[in-house]
PDB file of N, H, CA, C and O in Angstrom:
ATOM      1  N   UNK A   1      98.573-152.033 -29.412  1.00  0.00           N
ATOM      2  CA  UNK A   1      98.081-153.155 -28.626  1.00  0.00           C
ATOM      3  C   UNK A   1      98.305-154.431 -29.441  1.00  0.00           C
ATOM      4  O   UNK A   1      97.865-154.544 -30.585  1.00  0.00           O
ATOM      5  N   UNK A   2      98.935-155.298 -28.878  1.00  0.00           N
ATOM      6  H   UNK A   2      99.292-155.206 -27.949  1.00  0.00           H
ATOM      7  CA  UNK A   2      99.537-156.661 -29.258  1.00  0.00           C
ATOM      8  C   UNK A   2      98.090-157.636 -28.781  1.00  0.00           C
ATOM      9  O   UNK A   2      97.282-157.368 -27.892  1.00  0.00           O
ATOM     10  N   UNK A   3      98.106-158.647 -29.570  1.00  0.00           N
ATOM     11  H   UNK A   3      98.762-158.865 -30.293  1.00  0.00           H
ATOM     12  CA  UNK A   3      97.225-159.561 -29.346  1.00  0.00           C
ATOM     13  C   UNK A   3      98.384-160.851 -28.490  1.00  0.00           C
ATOM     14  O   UNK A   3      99.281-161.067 -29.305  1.00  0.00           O
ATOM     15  N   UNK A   4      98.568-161.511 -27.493  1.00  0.00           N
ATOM     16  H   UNK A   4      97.840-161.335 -26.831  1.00  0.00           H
ATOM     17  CA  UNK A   4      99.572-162.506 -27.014  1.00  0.00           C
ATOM     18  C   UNK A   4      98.256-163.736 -26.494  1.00  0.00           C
ATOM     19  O   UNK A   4      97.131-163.706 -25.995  1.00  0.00           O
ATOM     20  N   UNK A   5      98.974-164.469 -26.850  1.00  0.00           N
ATOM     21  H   UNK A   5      99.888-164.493 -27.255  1.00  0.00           H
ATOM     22  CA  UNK A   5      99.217-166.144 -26.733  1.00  0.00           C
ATOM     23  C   UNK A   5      99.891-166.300 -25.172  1.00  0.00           C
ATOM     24  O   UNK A   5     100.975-165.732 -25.038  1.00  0.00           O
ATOM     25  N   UNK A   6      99.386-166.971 -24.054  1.00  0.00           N
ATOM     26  H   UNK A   6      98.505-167.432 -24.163  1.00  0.00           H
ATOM     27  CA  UNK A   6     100.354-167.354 -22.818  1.00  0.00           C
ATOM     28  C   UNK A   6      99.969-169.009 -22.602  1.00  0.00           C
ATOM     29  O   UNK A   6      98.861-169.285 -22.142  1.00  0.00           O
ATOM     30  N   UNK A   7     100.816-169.962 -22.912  1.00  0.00           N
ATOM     31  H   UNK A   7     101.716-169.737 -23.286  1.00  0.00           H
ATOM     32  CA  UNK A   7     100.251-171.154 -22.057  1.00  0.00           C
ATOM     33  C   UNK A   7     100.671-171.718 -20.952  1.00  0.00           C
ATOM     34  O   UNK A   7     101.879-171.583 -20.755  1.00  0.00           O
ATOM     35  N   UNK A   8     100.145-172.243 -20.250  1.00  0.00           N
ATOM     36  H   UNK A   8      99.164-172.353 -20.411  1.00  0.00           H
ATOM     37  CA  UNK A   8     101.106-171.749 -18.657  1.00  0.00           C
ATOM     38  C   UNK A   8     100.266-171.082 -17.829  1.00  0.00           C
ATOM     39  O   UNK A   8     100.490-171.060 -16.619  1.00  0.00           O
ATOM     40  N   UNK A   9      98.925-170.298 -18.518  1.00  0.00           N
ATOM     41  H   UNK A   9      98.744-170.316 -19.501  1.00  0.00           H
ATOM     42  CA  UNK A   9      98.925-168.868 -17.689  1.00  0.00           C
ATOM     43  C   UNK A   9      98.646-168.921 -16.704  1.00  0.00           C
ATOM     44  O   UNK A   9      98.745-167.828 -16.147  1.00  0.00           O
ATOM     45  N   UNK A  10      98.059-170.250 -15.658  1.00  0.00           N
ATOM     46  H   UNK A  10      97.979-171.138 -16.111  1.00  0.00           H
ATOM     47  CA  UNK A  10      97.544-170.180 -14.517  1.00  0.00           C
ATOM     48  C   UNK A  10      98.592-170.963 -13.425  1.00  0.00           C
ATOM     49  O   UNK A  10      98.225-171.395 -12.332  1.00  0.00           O
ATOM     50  N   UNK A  11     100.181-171.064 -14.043  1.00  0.00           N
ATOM     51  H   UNK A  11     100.479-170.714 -14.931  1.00  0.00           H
ATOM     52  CA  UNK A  11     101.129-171.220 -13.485  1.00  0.00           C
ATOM     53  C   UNK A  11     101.836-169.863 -12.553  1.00  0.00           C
ATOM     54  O   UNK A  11     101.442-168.697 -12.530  1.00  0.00           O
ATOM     55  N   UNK A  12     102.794-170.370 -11.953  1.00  0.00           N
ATOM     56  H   UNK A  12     103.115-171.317 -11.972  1.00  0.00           H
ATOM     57  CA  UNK A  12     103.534-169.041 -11.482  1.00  0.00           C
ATOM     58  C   UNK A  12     104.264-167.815 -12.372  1.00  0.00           C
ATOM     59  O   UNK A  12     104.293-166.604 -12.156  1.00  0.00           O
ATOM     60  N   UNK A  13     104.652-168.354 -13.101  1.00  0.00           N
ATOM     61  H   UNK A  13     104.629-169.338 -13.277  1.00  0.00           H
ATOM     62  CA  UNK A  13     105.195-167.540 -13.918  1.00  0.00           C
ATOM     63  C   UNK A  13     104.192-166.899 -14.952  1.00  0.00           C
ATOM     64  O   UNK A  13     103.677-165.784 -14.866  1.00  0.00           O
ATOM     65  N   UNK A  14     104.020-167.842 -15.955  1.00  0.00           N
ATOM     66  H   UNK A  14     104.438-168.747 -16.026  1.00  0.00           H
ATOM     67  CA  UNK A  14     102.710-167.586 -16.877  1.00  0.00           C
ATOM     68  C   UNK A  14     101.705-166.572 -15.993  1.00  0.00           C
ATOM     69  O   UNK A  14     101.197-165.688 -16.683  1.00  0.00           O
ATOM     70  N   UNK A  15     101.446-166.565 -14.985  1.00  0.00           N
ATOM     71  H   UNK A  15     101.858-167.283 -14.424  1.00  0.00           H
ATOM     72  CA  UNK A  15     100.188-165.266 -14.356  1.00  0.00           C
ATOM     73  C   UNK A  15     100.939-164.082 -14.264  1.00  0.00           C
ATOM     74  O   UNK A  15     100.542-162.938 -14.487  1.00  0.00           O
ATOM     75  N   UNK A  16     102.278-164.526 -13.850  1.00  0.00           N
ATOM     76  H   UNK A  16     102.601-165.455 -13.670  1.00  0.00           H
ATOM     77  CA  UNK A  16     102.954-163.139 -13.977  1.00  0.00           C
ATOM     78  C   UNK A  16     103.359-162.645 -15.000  1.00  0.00           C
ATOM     79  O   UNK A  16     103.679-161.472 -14.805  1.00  0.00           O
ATOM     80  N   UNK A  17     103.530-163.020 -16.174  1.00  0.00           N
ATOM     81  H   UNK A  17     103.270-163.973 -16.333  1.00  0.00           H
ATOM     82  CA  UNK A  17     103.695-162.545 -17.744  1.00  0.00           C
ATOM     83  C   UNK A  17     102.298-162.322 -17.953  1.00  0.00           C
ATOM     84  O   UNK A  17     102.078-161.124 -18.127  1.00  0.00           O
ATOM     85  N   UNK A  18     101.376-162.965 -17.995  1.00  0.00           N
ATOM     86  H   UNK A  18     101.555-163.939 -17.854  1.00  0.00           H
ATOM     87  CA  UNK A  18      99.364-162.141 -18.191  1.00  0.00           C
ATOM     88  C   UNK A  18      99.400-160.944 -17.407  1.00  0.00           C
ATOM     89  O   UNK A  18      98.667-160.076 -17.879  1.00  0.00           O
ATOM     90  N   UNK A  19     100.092-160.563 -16.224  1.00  0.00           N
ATOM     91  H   UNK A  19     100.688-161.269 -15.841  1.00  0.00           H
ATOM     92  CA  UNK A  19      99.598-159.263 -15.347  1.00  0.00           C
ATOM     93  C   UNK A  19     100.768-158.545 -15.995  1.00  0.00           C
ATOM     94  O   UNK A  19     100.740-157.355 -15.681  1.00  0.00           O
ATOM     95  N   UNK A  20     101.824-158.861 -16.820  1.00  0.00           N
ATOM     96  H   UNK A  20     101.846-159.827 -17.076  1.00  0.00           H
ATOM     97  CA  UNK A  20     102.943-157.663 -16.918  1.00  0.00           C
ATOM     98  C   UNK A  20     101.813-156.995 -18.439  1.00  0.00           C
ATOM     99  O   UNK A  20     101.589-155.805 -18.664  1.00  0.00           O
ATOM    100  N   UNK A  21     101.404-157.927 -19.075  1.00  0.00           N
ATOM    101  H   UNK A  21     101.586-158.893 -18.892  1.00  0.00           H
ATOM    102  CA  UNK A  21     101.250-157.633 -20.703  1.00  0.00           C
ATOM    103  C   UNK A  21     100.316-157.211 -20.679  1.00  0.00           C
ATOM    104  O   UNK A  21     100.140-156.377 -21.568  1.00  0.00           O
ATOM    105  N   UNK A  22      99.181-157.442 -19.767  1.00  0.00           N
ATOM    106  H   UNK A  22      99.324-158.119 -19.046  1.00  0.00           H
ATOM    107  CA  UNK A  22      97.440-156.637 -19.711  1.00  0.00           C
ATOM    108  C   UNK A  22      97.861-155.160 -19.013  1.00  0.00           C
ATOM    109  O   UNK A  22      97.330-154.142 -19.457  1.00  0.00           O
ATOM    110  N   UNK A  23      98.960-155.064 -17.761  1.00  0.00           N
ATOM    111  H   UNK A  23      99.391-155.891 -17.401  1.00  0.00           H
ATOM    112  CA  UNK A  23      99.488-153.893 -17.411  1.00  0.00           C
ATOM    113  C   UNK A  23     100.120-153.414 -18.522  1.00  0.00           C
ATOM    114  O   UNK A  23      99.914-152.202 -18.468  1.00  0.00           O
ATOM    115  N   UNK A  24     100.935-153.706 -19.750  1.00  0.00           N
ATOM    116  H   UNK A  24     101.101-154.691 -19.793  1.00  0.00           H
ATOM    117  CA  UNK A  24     101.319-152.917 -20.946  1.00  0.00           C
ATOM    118  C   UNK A  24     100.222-152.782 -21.702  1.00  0.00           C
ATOM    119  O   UNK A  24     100.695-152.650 -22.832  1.00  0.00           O
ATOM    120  N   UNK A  25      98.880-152.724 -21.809  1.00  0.00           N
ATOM    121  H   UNK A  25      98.496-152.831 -20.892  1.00  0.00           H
ATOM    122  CA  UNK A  25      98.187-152.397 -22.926  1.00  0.00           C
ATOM    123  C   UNK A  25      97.672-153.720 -23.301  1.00  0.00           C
ATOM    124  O   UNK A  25      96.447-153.625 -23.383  1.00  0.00           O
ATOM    125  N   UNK A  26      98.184-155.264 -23.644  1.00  0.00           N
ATOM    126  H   UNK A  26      99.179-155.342 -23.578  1.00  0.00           H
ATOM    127  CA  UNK A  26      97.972-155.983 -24.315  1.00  0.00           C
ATOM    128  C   UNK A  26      96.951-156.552 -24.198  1.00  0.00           C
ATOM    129  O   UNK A  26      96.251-156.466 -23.189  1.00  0.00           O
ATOM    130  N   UNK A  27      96.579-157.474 -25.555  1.00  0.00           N
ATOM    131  H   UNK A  27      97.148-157.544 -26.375  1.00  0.00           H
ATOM    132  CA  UNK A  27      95.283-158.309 -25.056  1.00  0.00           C
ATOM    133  C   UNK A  27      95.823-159.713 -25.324  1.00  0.00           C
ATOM    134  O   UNK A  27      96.535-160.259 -26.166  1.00  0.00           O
ATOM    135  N   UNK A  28      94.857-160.188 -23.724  1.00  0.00           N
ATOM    136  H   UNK A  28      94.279-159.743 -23.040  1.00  0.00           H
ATOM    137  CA  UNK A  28      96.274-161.916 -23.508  1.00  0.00           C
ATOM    138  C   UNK A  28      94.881-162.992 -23.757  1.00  0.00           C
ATOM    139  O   UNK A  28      93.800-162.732 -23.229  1.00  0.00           O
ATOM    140  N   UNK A  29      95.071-164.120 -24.560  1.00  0.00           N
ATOM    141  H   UNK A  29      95.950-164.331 -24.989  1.00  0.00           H
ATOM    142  CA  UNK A  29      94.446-165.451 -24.502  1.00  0.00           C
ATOM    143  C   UNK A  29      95.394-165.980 -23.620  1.00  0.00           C
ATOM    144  O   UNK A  29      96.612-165.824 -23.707  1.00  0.00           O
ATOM    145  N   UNK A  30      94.737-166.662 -22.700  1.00  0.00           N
ATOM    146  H   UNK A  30      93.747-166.788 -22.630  1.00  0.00           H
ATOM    147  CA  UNK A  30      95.727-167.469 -21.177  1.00  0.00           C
ATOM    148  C   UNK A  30      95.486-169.003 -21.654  1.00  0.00           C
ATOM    149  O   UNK A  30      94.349-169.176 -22.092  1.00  0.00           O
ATOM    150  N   UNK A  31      96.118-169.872 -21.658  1.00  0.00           N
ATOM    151  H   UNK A  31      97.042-169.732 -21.302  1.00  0.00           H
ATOM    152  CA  UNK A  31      95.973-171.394 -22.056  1.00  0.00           C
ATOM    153  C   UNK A  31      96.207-172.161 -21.010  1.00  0.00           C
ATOM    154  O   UNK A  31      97.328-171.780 -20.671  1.00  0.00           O
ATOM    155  N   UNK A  32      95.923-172.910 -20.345  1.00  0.00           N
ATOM    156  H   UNK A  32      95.012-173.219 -20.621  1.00  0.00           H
ATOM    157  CA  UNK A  32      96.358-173.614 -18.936  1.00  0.00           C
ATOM    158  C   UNK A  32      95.391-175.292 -19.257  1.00  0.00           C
ATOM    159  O   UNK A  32      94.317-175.371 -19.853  1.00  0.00           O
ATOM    160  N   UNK A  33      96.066-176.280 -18.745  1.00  0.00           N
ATOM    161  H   UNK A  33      96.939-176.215 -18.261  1.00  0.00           H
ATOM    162  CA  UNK A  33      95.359-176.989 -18.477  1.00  0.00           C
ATOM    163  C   UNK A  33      95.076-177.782 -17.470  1.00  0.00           C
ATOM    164  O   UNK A  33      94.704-178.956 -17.490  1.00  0.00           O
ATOM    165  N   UNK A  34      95.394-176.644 -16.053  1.00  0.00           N
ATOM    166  H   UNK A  34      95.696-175.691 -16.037  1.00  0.00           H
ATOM    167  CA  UNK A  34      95.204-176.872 -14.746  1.00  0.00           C
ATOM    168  C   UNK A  34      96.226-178.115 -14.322  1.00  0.00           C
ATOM    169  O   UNK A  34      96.408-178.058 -13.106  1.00  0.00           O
ATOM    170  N   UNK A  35      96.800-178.988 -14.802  1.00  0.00           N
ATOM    171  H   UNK A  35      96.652-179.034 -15.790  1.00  0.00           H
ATOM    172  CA  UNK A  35      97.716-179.616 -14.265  1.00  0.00           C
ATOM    173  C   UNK A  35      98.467-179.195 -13.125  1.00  0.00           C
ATOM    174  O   UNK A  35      98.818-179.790 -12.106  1.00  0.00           O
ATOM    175  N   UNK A  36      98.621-178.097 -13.515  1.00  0.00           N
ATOM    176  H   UNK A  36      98.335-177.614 -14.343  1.00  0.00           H
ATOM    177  CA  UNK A  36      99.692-177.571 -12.070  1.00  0.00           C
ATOM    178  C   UNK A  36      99.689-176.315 -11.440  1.00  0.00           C
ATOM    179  O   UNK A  36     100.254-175.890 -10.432  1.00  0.00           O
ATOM    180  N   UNK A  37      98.551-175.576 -12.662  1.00  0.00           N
ATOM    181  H   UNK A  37      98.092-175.921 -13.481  1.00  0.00           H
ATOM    182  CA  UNK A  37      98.263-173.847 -12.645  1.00  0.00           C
ATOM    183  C   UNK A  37      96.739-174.407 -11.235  1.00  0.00           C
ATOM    184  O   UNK A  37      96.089-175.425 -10.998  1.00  0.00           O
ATOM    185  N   UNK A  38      96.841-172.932 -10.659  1.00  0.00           N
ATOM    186  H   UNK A  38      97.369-172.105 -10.852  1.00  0.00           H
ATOM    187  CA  UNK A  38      96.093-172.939  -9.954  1.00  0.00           C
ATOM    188  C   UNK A  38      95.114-171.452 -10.358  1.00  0.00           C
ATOM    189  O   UNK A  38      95.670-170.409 -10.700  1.00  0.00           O
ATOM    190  N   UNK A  39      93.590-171.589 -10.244  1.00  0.00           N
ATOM    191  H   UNK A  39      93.139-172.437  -9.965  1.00  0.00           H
ATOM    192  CA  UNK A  39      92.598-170.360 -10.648  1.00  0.00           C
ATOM    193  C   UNK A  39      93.134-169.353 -10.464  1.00  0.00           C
ATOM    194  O   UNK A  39      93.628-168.545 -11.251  1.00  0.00           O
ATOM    195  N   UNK A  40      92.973-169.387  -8.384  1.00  0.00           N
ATOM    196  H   UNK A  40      92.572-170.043  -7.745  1.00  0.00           H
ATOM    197  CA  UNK A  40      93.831-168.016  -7.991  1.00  0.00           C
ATOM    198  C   UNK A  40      94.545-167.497  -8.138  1.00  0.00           C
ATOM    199  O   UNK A  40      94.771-166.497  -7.456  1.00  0.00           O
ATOM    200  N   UNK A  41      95.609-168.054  -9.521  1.00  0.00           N
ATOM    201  H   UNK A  41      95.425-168.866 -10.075  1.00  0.00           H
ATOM    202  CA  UNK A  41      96.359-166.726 -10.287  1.00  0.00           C
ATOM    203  C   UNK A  41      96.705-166.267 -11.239  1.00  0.00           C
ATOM    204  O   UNK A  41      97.683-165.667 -11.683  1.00  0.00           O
ATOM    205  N   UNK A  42      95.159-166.844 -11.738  1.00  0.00           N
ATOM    206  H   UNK A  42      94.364-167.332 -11.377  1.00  0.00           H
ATOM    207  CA  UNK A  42      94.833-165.957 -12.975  1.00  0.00           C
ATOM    208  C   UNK A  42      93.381-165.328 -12.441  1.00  0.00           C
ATOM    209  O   UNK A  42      92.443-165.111 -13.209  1.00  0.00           O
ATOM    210  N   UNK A  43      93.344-165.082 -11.084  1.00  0.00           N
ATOM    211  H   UNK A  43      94.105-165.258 -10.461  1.00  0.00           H
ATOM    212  CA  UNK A  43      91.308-164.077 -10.737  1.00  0.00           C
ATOM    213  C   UNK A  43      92.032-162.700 -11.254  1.00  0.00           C
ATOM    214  O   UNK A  43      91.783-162.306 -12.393  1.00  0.00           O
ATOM    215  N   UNK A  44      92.861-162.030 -10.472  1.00  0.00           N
ATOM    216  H   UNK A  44      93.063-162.350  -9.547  1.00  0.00           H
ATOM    217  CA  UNK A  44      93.039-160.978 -10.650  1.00  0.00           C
ATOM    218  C   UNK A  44      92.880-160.546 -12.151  1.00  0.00           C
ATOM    219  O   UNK A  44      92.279-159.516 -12.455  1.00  0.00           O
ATOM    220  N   UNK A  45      93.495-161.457 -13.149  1.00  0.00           N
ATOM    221  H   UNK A  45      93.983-162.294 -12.902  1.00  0.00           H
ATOM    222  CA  UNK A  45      93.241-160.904 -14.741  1.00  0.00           C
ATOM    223  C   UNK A  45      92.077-161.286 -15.507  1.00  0.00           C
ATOM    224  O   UNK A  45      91.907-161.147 -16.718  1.00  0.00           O
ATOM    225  N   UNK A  46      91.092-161.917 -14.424  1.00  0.00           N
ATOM    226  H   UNK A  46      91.230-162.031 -13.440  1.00  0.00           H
ATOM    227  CA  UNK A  46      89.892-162.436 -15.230  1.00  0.00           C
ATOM    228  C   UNK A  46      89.052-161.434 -15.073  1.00  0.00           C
ATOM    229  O   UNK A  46      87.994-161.422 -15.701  1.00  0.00           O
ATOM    230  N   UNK A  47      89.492-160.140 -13.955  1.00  0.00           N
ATOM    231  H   UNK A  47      90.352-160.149 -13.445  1.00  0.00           H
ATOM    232  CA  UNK A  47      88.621-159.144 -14.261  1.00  0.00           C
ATOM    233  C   UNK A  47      88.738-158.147 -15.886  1.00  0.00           C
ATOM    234  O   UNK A  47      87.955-157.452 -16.533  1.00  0.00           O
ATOM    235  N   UNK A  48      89.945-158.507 -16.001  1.00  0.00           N
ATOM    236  H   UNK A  48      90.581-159.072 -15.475  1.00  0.00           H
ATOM    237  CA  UNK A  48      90.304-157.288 -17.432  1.00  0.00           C
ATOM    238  C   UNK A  48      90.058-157.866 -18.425  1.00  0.00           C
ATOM    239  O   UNK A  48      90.571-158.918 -18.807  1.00  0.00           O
ATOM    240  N   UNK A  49      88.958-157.010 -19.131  1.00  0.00           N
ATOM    241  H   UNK A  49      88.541-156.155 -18.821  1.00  0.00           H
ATOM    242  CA  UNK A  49      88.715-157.047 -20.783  1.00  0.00           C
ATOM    243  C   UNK A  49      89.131-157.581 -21.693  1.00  0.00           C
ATOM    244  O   UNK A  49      88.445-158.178 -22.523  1.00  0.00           O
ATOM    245  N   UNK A  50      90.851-157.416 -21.709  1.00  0.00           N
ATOM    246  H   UNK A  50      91.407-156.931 -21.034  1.00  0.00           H
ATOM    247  CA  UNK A  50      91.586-157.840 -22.752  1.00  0.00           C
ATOM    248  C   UNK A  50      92.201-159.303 -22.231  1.00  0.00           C
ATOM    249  O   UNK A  50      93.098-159.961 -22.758  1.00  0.00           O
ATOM    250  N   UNK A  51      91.443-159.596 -21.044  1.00  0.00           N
ATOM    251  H   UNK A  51      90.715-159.061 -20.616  1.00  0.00           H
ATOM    252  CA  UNK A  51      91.778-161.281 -20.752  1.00  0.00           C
ATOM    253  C   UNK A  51      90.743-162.118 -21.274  1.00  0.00           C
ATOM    254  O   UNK A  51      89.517-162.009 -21.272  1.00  0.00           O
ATOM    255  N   UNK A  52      91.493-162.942 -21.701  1.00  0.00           N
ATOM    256  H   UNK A  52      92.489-163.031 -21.703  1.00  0.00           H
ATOM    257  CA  UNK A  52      90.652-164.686 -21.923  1.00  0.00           C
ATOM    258  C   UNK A  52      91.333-165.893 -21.447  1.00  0.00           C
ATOM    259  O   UNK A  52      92.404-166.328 -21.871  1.00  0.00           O
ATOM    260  N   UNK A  53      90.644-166.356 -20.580  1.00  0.00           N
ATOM    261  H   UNK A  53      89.775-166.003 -20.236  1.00  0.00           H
ATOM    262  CA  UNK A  53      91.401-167.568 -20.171  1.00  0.00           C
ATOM    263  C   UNK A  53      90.883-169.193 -20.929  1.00  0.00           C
ATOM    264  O   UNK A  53      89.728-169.591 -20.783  1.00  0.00           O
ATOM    265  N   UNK A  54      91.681-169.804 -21.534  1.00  0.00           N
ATOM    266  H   UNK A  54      92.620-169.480 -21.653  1.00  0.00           H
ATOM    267  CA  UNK A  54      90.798-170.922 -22.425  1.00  0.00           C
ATOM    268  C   UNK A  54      91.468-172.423 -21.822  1.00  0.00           C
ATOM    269  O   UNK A  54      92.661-172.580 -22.081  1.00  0.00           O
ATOM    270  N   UNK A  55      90.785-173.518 -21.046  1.00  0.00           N
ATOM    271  H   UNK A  55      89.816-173.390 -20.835  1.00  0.00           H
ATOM    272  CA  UNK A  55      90.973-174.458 -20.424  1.00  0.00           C
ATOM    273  C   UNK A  55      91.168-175.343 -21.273  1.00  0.00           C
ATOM    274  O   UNK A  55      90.283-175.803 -21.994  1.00  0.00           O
ATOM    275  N   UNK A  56      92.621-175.759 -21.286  1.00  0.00           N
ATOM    276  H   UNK A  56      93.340-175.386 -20.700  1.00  0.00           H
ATOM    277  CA  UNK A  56      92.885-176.935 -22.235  1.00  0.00           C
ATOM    278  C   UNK A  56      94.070-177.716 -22.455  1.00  0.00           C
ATOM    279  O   UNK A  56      94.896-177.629 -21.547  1.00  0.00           O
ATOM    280  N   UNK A  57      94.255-178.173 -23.052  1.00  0.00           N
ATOM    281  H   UNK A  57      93.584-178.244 -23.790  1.00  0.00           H
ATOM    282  CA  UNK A  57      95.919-178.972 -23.696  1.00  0.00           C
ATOM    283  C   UNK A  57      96.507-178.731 -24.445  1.00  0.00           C
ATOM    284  O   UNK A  57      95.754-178.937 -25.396  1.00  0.00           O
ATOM    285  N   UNK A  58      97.760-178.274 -25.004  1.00  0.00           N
ATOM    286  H   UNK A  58      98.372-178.107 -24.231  1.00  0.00           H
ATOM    287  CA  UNK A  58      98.304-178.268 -26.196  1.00  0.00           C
ATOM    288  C   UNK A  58      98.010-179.252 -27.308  1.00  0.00           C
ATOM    289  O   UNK A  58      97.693-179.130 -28.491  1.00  0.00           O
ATOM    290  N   UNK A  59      98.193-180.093 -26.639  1.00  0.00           N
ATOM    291  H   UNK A  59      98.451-180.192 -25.678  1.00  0.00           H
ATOM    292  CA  UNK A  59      98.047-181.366 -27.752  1.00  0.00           C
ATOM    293  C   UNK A  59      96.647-181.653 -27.935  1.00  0.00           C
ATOM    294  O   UNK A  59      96.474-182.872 -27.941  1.00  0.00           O
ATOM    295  N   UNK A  60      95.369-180.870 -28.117  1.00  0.00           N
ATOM    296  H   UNK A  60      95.509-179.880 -28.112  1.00  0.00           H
ATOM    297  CA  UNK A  60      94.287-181.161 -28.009  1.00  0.00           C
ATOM    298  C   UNK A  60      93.834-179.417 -28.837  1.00  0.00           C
ATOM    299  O   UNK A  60      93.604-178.320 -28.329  1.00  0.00           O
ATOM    300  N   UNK A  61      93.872-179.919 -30.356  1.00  0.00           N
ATOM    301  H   UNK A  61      94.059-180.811 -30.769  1.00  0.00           H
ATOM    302  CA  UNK A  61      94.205-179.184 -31.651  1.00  0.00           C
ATOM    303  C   UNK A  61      92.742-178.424 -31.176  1.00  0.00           C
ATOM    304  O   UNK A  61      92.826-177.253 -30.804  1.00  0.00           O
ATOM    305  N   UNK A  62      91.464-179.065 -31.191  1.00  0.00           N
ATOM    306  H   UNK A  62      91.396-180.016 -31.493  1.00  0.00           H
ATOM    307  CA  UNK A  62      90.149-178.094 -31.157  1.00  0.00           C
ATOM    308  C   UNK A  62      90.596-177.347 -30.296  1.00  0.00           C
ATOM    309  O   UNK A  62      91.024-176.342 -30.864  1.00  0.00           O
ATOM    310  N   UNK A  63      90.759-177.276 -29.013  1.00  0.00           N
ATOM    311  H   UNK A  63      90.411-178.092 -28.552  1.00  0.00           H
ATOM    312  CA  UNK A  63      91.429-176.175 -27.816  1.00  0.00           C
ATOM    313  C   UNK A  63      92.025-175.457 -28.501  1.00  0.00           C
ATOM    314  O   UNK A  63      91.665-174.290 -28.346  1.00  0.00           O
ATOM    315  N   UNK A  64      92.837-175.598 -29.251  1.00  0.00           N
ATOM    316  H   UNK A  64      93.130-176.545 -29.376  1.00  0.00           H
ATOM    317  CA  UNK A  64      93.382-174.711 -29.139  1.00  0.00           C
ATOM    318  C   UNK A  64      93.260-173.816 -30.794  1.00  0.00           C
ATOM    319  O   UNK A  64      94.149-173.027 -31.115  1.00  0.00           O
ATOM    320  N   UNK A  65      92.528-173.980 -31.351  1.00  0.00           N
ATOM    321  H   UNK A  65      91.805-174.621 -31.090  1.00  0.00           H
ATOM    322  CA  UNK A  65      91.610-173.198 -32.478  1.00  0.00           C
ATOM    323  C   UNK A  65      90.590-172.441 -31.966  1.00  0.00           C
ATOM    324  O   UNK A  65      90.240-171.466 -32.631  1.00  0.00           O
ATOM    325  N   UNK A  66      90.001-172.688 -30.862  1.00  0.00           N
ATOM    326  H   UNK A  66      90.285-173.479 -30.322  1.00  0.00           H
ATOM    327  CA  UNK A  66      88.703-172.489 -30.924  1.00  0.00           C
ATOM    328  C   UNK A  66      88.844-170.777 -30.139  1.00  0.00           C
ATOM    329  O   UNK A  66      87.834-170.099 -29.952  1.00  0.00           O
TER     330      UNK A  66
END
C-alpha cells in the first residue's frame, strides 16, 4: 500500500485517478481548491478510509503541510 498525493482531486480527471488508486489498495490525500473541482466527485471516495480530502491551494505552503 502506497501512500499518493492527488491535486486536482475534485476535478474530472483527478477523481478518476483517487477511484483507480483507493480501488488498487492505496491510501490517497486529495488536494483541490474547488476552483473548478466539483464535491460530487470526490463523495463516492469520501466514503473510503484510505481517503482524505484537504481544501486548499498549492501556493498556500500551511495547506499543504498540514
Amino acid at each position: 500500500m502506497n501512500n499518493c498525493f492527488v491535486t486536482g482531486a475534485a476535478g474530472f480527471i483527478g477523481s478518476n485517478l483517487v477511484d483507480r488508486l483507493l480501488a488498487d489498495g492505496h491510501r490517497v490525500v486529495g488536494f483541490d481548491n474547488f476552483s473548478t473541482g466539483q464535491p460530487k466527485f470526490v463523495e463516492g471516495a469520501s466514503h473510503n478510509a484510505n481517503f482524505r480530502l484537504v481544501k486548499g491551494d498549492t501556493l498556500d505552503l500551511p495547506a499543504l503541510t498540514a
